[in-house]
C-alpha positions in Angstrom: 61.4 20.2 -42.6 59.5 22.1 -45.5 61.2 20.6 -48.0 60.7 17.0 -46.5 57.4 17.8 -46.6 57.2 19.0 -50.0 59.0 15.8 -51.1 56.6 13.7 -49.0 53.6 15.2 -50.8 55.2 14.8 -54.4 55.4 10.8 -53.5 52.0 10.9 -52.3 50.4 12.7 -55.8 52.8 9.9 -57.9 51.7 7.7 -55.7 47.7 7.8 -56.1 46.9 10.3 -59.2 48.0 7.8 -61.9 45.3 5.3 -59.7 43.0 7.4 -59.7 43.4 8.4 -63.4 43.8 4.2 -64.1 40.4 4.2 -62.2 38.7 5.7 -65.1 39.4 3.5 -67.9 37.4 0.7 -65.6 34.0 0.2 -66.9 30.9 1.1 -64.7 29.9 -2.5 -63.6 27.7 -1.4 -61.1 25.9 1.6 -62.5 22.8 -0.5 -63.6 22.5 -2.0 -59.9 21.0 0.9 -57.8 18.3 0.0 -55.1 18.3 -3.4 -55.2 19.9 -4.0 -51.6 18.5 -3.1 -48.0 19.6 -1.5 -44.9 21.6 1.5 -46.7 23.1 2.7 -43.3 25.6 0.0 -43.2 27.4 2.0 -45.9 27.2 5.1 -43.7 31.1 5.8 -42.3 31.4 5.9 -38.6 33.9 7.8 -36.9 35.5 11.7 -37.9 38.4 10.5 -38.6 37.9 8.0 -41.2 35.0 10.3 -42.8 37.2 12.9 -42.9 39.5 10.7 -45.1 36.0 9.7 -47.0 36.4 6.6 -45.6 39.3 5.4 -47.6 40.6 3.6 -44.3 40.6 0.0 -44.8 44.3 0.0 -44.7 44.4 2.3 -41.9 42.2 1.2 -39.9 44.3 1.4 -36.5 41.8 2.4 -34.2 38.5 1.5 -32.9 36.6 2.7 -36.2 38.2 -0.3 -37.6 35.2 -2.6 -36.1 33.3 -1.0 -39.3 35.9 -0.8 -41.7 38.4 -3.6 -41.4 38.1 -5.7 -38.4 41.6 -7.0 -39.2 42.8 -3.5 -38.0 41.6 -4.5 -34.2 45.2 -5.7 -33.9 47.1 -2.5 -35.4 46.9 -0.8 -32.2 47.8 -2.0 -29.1 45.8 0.0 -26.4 41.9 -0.9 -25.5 39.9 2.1 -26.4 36.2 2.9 -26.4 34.5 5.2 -29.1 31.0 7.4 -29.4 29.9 9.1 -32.9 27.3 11.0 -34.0 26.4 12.1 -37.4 23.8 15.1 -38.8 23.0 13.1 -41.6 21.1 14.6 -44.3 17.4 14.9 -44.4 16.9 15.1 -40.5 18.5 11.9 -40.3 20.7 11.1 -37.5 23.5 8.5 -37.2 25.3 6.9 -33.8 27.8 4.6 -33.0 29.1 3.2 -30.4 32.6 0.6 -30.1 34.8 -0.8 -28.0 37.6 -2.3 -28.7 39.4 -4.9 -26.1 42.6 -6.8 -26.3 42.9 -10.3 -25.0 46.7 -10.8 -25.7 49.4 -9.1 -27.9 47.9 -11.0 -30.5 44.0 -10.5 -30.9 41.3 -8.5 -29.5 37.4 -8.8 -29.5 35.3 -5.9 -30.2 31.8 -4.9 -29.7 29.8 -2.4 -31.5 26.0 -0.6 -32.3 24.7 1.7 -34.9 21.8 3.2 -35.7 20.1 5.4 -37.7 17.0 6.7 -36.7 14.6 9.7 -37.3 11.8 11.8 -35.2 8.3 10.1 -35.9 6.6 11.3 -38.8 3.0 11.6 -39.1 1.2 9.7 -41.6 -0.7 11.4 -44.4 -3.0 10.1 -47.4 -4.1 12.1 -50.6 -7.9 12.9 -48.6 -5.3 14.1 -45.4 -2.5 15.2 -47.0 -2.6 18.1 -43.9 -2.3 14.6 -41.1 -4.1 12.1 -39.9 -3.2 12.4 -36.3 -1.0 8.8 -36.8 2.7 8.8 -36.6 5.1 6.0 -38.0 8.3 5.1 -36.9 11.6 4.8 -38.7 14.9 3.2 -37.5 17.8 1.0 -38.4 19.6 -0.6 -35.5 23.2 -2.9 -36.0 24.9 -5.1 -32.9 28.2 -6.4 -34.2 31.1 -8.7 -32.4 34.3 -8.5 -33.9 37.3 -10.5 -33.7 40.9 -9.5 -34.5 43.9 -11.6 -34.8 47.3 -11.2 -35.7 48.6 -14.3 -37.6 52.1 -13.5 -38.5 54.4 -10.1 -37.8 52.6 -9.0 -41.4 49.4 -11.1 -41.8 46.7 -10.1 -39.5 42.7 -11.7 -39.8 39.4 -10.6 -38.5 35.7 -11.1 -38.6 32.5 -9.3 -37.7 29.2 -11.6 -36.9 26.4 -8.9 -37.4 22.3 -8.7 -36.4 20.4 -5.8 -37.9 17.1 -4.8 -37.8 15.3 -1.8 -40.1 12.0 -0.9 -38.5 9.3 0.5 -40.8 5.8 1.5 -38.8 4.3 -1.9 -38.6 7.0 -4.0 -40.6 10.2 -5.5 -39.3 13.4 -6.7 -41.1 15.9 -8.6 -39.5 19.0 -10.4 -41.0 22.5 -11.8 -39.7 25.6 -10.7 -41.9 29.3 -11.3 -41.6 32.3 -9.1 -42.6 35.8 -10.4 -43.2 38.6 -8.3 -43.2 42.4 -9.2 -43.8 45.4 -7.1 -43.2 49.4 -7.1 -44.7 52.4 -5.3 -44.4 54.3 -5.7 -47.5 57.7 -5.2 -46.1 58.3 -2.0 -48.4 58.4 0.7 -46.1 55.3 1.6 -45.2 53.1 0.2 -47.3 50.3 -1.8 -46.2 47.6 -3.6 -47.8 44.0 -4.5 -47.3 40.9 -6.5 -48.2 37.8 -6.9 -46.8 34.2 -8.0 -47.8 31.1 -6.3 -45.7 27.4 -7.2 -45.3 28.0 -10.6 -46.4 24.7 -12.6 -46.1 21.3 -14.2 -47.3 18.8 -11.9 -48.4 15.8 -10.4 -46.1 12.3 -9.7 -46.3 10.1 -7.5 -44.3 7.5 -9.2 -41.6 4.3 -8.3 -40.7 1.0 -6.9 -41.6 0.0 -4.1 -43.7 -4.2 -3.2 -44.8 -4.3 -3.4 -48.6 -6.6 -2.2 -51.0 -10.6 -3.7 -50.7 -9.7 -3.7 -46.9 -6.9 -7.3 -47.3 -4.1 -7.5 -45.5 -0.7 -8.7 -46.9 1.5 -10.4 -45.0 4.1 -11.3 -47.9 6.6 -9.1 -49.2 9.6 -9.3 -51.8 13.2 -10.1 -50.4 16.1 -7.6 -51.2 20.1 -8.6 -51.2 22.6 -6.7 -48.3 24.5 -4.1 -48.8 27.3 -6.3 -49.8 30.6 -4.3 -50.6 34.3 -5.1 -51.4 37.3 -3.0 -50.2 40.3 -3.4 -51.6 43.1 -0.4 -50.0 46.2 0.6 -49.7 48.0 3.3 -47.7 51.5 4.1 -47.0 53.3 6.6 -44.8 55.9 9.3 -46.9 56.8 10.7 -43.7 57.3 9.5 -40.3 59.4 11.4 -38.0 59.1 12.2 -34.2 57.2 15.3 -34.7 55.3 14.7 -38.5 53.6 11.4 -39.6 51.8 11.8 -43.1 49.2 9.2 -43.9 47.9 8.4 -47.4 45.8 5.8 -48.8 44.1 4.5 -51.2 41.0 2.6 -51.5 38.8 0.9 -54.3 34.7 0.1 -53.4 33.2 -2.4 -55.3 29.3 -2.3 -53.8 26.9 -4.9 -54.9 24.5 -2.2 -55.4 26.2 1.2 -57.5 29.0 2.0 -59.1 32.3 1.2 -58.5 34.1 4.0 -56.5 38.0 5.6 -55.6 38.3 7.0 -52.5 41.4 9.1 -51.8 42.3 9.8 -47.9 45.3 12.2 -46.8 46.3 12.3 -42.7 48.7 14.8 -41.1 49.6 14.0 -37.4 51.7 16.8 -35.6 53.3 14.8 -32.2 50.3 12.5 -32.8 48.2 15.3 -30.7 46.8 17.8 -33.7 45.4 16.2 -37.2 44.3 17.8 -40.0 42.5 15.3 -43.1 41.0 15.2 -46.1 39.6 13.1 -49.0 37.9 13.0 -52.2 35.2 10.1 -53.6 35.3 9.6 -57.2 32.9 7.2 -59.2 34.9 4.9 -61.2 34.0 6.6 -64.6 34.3 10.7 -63.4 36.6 12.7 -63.9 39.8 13.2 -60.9 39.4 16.7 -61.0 35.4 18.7 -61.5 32.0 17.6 -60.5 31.0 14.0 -60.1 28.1 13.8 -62.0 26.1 10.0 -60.3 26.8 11.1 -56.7 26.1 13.7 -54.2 29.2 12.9 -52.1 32.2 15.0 -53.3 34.6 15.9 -50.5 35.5 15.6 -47.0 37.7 17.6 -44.9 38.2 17.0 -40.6 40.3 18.0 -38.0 41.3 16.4 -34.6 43.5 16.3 -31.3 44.7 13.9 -28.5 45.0 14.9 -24.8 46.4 13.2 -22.4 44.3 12.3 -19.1 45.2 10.8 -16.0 45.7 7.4 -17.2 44.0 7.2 -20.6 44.1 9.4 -23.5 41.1 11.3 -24.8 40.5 12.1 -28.5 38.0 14.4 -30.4 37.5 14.3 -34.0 35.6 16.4 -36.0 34.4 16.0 -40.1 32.6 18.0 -42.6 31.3 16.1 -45.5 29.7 17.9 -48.9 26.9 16.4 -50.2 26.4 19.1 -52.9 22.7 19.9 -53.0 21.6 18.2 -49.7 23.7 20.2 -47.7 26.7 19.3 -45.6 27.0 16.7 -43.2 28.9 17.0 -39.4 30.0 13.8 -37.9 31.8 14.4 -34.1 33.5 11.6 -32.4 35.1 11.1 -28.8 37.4 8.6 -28.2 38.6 7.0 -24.9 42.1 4.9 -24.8 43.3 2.9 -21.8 
């Protein structure tokens, strides 16, 4: 079994090193594009397990985290399953989400799904009360999603997302509708699998409502910003697969309307599909494989998990550490239901 193993992880390093090392001879299209777009938590990953693969799981994608990665991965599983996350994001900031994942037929399933990210209230202060003034603000992001899966052929499988968000700022509001579409194909070679999906697809927003400007005006007009707009494009494959082991790795190019271009590298090890142990790396397009990326804080992510069989469902618990270098670490925790 060791040796399998060994030979298993040897296809996996020949497999994704030389892409990785490929990666850095592509140019930095998107360096010179930071800040432009809105509602930054859409890029937030949701669910332990993916994070734990930093989120290199659009080919994966084959459970009910895949209503934010790849909703063309609704129909890679077959069982209806409902999902709760929570994140310690940096900064005080905290992340939830919340899925469920029903299937219609054997061939496509409908999802449902909210996020949000959201923040104690913070009390306002000016430069003659930088101590307070006794007025708080609120911050929040908030995102309802319906997803639809379906499989089109034994290998092609299609799905879309219809999104409303809205990002509250103390007395301004912005609201938009956004679409994700998400395709899914087994090559036939083994394994392998293939994926591509575009995210935050939409019009751009602008805030609404009223702030007091200077000389005691009030502005009621503000600029419009893009979506987080991002194209996936993975791959994953599985060296080993046996009754006892199933080794998962895969693959995954982000091209963001917004930063740099980005490699994300995901590894999966599934004992009797009850104990999992992950990890990934994050990569700007233009770092180095190995050492310190230099334009990001995110680095590395590690997570384990289990399954447990109850009564007539199955309960899951995954668990991810991300390291965001100088702000800290961030803990995501997940609890999955399957029926």
């Amino acid at each position: 079994m060791l040796r399998a193993l060994h030979r298993a992880l040897l296809l996996a390093a020949l497999t994704v090193l030389p892409a990785l090392a490929w990666a850095q001879l592509i140019p930095n299209l998107g360096g010179q594009r930071v800040g432009i777009s809105a509602f930054q938590f859409l890029k937030l990953g949701v669910g332990a397990r993916g994070v734990a693969m930093s989120e290199s799981f659009a080919a994966v994608a084959d459970d009910a985290s895949a209503l934010h990665f790849n909703p063309a991965g609704l129909v890679q599983f077959s069982t209806n399953q409902v999902v709760a996350a929570h994140t310690e994001y940096v900064a005080e900031l905290r992340h939830e989400f919340f899925g469920v994942v029903y299937h219609l037929t054997g061939e496509d399933a409908l999802g449902l799904s909210v996020s949000s990210l959201h923040t104690d209230d913070m009390e306002i202060t000016t430069e003659t009360q930088p101590s307070g003034t006794g007025r708080y603000f609120t911050f929040g992001d908030v995102a309802l999603g319906l997803s639809y899966g379906r499989r089109m052929t034994d290998q092609f499988s299609f799905g879309i997302t219809l999104r409303y968000v809205d990002e509250t700022l103390d007395l301004l509001h912005m609201r938009s509708f956004m679409v994700d579409l998400g395709t899914y194909y087994w090559t036939g070679l083994g394994s392998a699998r293939f994926a591509v999906v575009i995210a935050n697809f939409g019009a751009d927003a602008a805030p609404s409502g009223s702030v007091p400007g200077p000389g005691g005006t009030t502005i009621t007009s503000f600029q419009s910003f893009s979506l987080p707009t991002v194209f996936r494009l993975g791959i994953a494959i599985d060296p080993v697969d046996s009754e006892d082991h199933l080794l998962t790795t895969s693959l995954q190019l982000d091209h963001p309307n917004d930063n740099a271009e980005h490699v994300r590298l995901g590894i999966e090890y599934a004992w009797r599909g009850t104990v999992f142990a992950r990890v990934g790396i994050k990569r700007t397009i233009d770092q180095p494989v190995f050492g310190e990326d230099q334009t990001t804080a995110e680095s590395y992510a590690l997570g384990v998990g289990v399954r447990v069989p109850f009564a007539l469902s199955t309960i899951g618990a995954d668990y991810a550490y991300s390291d965001f270098g100088r702000l800290g670490p961030v803990h995501r925790m997940t609890l999955a239901f399957t029926f």
